[in-house]
C-alpha positions in Angstrom: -10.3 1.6 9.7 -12.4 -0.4 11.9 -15.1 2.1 11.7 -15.2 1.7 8.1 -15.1 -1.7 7.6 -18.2 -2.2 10.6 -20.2 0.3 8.8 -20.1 -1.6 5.8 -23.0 -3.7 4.1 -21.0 -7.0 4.5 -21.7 -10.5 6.3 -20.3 -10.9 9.5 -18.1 -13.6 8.6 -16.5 -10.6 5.8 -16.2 -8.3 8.2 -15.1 -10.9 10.7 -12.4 -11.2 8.0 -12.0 -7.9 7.3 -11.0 -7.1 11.1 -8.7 -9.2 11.6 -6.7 -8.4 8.3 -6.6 -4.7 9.5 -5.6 -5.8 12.6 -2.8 -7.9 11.0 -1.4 -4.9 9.2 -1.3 -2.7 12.1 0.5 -5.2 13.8 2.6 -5.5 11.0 3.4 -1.7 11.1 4.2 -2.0 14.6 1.1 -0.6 16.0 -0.9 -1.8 18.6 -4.6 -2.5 18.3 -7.2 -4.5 19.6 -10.4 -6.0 17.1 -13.6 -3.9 18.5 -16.2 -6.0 20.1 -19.6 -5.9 18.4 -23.0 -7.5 18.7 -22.0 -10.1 15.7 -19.3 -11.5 17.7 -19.0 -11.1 21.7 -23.2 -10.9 22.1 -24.9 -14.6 22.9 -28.5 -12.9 22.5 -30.1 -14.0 19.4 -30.0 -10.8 16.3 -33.0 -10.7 14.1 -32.7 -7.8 11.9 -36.0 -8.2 9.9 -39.8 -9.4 10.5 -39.4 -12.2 8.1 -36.1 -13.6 9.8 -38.3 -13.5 13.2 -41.1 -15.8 11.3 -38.5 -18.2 10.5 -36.6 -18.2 13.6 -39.6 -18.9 15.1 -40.7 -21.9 13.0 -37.3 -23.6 13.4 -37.6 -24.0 17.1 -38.8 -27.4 18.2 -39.8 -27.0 21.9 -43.5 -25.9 21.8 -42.5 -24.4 25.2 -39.3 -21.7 24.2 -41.5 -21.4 20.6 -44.2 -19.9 23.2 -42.0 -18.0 24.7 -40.0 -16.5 22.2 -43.6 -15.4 20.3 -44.7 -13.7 23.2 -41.5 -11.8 24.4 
């Protein structure tokens, strides 16, 4: 069920949702399983999915210094 629910279209904070409600009925059918780590959650790297998102990641970072940097990595 976890497979299906992280292959799904939906906003982290859904799926984020969504895991831990399968988690809670396994747990309530006496099984034991652990909530997957993904990028979303357990990753401290910035995600950009998209060219535009990049463009306004970029423009909302103040330091001229990391605005350099992030442009050019």
């Amino acid at each position: 069920m976890f497979s299906q629910v992280l292959a799904k279209n939906w906003s982290d904070k859904s799926k984020e949702c969504a895991l831990e409600t399968v988690r809670q009925y396994a747990e309530f059918l006496g099984l034991k399983v652990q909530k997957p780590r993904f990028k979303a959650y357990d990753n401290k790297e910035l995600y950009v999915p998209s060219p535009s998102m990049v463009k306004q990641l970029v423009y909302r970072i103040r330091s001229l210094q990391l605005r350099a940097c992030v442009i050019l990595l």
